[in-house]
C-alpha positions, 0 to 999 in steps of 0.5 A: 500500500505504501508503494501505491501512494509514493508512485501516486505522490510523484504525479503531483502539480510539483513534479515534472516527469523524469526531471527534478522535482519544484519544491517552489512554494512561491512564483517566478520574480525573474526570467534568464535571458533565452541566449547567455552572451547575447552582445548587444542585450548583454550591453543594453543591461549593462547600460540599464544597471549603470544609468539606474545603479541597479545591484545585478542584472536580476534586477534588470530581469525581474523589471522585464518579466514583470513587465512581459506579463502585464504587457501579455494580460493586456494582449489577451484583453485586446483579443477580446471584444470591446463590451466584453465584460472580462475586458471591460473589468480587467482592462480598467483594473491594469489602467487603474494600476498602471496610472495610480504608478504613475506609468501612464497618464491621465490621458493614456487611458486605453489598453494600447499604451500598456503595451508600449510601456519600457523597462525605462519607465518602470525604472523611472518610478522606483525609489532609488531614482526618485530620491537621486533625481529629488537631490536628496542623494548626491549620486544614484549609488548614493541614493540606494545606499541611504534607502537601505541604511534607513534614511528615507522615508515614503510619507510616514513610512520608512523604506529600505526598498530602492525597487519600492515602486513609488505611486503618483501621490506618494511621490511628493512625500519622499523625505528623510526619516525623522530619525535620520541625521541627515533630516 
């Protein structure tokens, strides 16, 4: 009987047949690139980590997946009909997101403009730039080193995230910490 139960434990939603077994209990965050030395995308990343001051192309990677998959879910909305419920709901949804995080404006209200959204400007709206280009850190490397020691805070709220994603109305309230000597 145990026999039984372990060859029927081995065809479960986390085990691939004649590979490793996932023992993941958490989604994918990043996608490695298809080709590894790649010339030009290997130079592209490293434009991107040295223009935003990102710690590893993880960072970049992660930007990128993330992006695919909003950019994928508007694609599938597209493909349906306009008064279609599902692409009514969802498709607010996106544009609700995607404008509270200031990647879209006020006017940009349509699916078409989700799929022309860059790595450029999801970097422009994480933590790390907004506090270099605030002139509250004297370099963008600076900047991540102040969010990480505690020195800034987003409204009331310290954060020690330089990727923390900041929306439109939390912008104006990136300050030091109140119990940061540089404040």
């Amino acid at each position: 009987l145990k026999r039984v139960a372990r060859a029927f434990t081995s065809f479960g939603p986390n085990s691939k047949m004649g590979g490793k077994k996932d023992y993941r209990a958490y989604g994918k965050t990043f996608r490695k690139p298809k080709r590894p030395f790649e010339k030009e995308r290997l130079n592209a990343e490293m434009m991107i980590i040295g223009e935003y001051g990102l710690k590893n192309k993880r960072e970049v990677w992660r930007v990128q997946y993330a992006l695919a998959k909003i950019r994928s879910a508007a694609r599938v909305l597209l493909t349906l009909d306009d008064k279609s419920e599902q692409r009514m709901f969802s498709g607010e949804a996106i544009l609700r997101r995607m404008t509270r995080l200031g990647l879209l404006l006020e006017s940009e209200k349509k699916l078409d403009y989700v799929l022309g959204l860059t790595t450029a400007k999801i970097m422009e709206r994480r933590l790390q730039t907004k506090v270099f280009k605030l002139g509250l850190a004297k370099s963008i490397h600076h900047a991540r080193s102040l969010i990480r020691q505690r020195h800034i805070r987003v409204g009331k709220q310290i954060c020690d995230i330089p990727s923390f994603l900041v929306r439109v109305d939390s912008e104006k309230h990136i300050d030091f910490a109140l119990t940061s000597p540089f404040g």
